[in-house]
N, C-alpha and C positions, 0 to 999 in steps of 0.2 A: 389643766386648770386645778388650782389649789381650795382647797374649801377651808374654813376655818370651823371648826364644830364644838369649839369650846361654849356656844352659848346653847347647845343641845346634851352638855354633859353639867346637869344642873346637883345643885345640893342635894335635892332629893335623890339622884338618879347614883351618887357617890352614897347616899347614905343605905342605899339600897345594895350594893355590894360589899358592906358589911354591917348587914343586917343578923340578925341572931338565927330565924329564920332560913333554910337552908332553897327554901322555893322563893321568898323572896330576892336573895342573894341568885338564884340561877335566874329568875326575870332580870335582873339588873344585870348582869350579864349579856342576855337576849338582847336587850337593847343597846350595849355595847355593841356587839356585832351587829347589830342591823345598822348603826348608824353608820360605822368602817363600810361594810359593804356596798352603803349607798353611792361613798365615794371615790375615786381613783387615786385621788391625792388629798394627806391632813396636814396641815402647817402645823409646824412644831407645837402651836400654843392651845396645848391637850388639857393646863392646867393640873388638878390634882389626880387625872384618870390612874396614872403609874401609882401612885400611891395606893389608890383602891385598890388595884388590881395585885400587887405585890400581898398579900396575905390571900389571895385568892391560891396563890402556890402551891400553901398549905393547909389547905383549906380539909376541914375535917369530914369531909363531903369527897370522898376521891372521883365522883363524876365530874363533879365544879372544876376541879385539877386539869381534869383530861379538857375539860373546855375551855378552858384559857392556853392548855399549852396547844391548842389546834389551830 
């Protein structure tokens, strides 16, 4: 079964992963990952998630790094 989760990956939840705030940005993360784990399959329309998540890379937080690349 496919879930579609784009209407759980809200303005707020993108603005929060790149947040200036270095625990804000790891909660926004957190909820990244809870929402993926929830489900076994995400249909392609992620929206702008890849976007958020591509400066998380480099993120000047080297834990935040490790947690996106796991």
């Amino acid at each position: 079964m496919h879930v579609c989760v784009s209407e759980r990956l809200t303005d707020e939840l993108m603005a929060e992963l790149v947040d200036k705030n270095w625990k804000v940005r790891k909660e926004g993360l957190d909820k990244v990952v809870a929402i993926v784990n929830e489900v076994k399959f995400i249909t392609s329309n992620i929206g702008s998630l890849p976007e958020a998540l591509k400066p998380r890379l480099n993120d000047s937080n080297k834990i935040l790094v490790c947690f996106v690349l796991v």
